[in-house]
N, C-alpha and C positions, 0 to 999 in steps of 0.2 A: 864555155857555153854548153847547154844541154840538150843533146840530142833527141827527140820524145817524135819515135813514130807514130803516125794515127791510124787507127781502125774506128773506121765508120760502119755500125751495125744495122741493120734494115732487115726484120724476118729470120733475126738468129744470124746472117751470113756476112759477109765481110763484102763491105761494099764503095764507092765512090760516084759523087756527085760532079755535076759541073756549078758551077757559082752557088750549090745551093737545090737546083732545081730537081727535085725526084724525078721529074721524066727522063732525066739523062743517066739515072743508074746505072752502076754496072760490077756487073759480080765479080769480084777476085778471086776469092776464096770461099767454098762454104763452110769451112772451118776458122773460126776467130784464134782459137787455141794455137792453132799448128801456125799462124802468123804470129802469132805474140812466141812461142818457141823462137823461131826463127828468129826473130829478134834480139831476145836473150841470147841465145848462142853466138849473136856476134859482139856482144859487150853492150849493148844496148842495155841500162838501166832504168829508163823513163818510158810509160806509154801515154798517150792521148786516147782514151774510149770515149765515143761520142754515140749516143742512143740514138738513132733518129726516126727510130717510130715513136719513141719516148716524147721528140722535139713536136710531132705530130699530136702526138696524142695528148700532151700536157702533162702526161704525169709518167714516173718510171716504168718501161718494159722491160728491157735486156739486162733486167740484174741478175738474168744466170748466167750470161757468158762475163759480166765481170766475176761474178763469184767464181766461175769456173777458172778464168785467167792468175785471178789472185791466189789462188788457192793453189796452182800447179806452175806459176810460174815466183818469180822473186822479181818483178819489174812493179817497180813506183806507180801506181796510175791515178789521174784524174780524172775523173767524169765526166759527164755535162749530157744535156739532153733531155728533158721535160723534168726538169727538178722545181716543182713551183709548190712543194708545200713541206712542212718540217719532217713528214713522215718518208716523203720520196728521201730526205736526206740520211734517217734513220737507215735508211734498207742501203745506199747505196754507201756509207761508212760500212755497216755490218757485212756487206757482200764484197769487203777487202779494199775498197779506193781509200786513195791515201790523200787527195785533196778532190771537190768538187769545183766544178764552172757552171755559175749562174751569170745568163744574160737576159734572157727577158724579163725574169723576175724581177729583175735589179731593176729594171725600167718603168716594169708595171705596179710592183709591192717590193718597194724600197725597203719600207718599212721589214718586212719579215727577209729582204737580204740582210739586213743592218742587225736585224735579231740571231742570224747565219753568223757574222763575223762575230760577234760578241761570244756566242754562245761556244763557236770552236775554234775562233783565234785567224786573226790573217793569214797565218801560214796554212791550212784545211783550205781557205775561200778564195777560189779564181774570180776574179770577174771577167767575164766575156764582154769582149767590147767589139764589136763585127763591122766594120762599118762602110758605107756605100753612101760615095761621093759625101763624104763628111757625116754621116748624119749615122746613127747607131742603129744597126736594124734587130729584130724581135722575130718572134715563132718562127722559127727555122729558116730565118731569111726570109719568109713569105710575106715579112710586113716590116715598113720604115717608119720608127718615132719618129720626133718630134728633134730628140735629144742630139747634140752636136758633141761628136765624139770626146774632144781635149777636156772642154769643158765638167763632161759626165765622167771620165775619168778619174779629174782630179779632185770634183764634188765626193768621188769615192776615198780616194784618196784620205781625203781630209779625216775620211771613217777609218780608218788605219788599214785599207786595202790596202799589199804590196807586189799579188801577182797578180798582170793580166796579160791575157792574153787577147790579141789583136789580127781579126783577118779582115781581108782588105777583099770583099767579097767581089768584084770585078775583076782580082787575080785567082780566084780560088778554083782549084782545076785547069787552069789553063797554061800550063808550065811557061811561062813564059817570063820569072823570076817574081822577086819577090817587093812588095814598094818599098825599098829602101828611103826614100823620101819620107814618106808616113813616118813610118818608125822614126827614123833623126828626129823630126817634127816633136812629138809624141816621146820622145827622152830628152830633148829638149825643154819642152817647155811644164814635163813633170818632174822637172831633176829635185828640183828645191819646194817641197812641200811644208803646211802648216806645220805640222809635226817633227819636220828634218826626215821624213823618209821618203826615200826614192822606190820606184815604183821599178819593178822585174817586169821587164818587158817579152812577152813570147810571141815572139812573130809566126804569123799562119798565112798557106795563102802566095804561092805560086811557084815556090819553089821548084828551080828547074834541073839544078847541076850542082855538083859539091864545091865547084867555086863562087857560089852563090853564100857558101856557110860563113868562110871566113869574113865576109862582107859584115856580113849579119854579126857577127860578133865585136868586129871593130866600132860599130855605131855605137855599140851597148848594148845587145841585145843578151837579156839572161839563158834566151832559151828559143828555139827553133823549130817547131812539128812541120813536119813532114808525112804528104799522104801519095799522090798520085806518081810521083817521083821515082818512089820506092817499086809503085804495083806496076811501071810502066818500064822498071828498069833504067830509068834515067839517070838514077843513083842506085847503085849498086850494096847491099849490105858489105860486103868484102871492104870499099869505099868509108862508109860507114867507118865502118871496127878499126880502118887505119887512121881514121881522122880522128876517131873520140883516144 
């Protein structure tokens, strides 16, 4: 299972939220770079970068601190974060990510996600599936469709989506573990798709302790990010680099 720490950018600086909400920021670091080293240096190959003035604003900001990450470090990263038009997708391939995460797009212009996987293949295209009390939420958590999470999944699915990723926005920041139940749920009932493929599941979203990982990887989970954990010292990198 793959380890993929997150850095949440807000203003250039490296930051954390609670469920979501901007007024609970809180600065870690104001260097993104010198966190994404740290990472690399302990065997960490995967990162999560997530824009969220990007998320705010609708369309790409922080594509210099990806470019700057990708450019000086060798860690895998995914994006995500106001990517709602084919150009934001342009800038953040070119500025080094090695897959992107559409979630609201996916909710609101289906359509032009569906043009996303075609154009650069299921393996490039996350789907963000975020969701609170069953139902998928949109613009940076600030807003709840319509759309019932399983369901919206594997309608993606069916478009030969095969990674997504999954936060369970009522644990998100609050260390207090991860929904293990969701997820079962959610590899469960997307194991056997139209197509025969199974969906990569990344759990997001409350991780509290490194005995929480192996948990997560028994269910089936392909993949684990990790945010506040890390910046709160809850899990330790040293931890980290003896588990991967």
């Amino acid at each position: 299972m793959r380890i993929i720490p997150a850095i949440d950018i807000i203003d250039g600086k490296c930051v954390r939220l609670t469920k979501g909400n901007y007024e609970t920021k809180k600065v870690y670091n104001e260097n993104p770079l010198e966190v994404a080293k740290a990472f690399e240096s302990s065997g960490i190959e995967y990162l999560h970068l997530v824009d969220l003035d990007g998320a705010k604003a609708q369309h790409i900001v922080n594509f210099k601190i990806l470019e700057q990450i990708a450019s000086k470090t060798n860690l895998k990263i995914d994006f995500g974060g106001g990517l709602k038009a084919d150009e934001d997708l342009h800038i953040a391939f070119n500025s080094g990510a090695k897959q992107i995460t559409g979630g609201s797009i996916a909710v609101k212009n289906p359509k032009v996600f569906e043009g996303w996987i075609s154009k650069y293949g299921p393996t490039k295209i996350i789907l963000g599936a975020d969701s609170d009390q069953g139902k998928v939420s949109i613009s940076g958590w600030m807003e709840q469709s319509k759309e019932d999470l399983i369901p919206f999944i594997k309608g993606y699915q069916k478009k030969s989506i095969q990674y997504v990723i999954c936060t369970d926005i009522s644990k998100d920041g609050m260390l207090e573990g991860p929904s293990v139940d969701l997820y079962k749920q959610i590899i469960s009932e997307c194991s056997n798709s139209s197509n025969g493929q199974s969906i990569k599941l990344i759990a997001s979203g409350g991780i509290s302790s490194i005995e929480e990982i192996p948990v997560l990887k028994e269910i089936g989970c392909e993949g684990v990010i990790i945010g506040k954990a890390i910046y709160e010292d809850r899990i330790t990198l040293k931890q980290l680099e003896k588990y991967i």
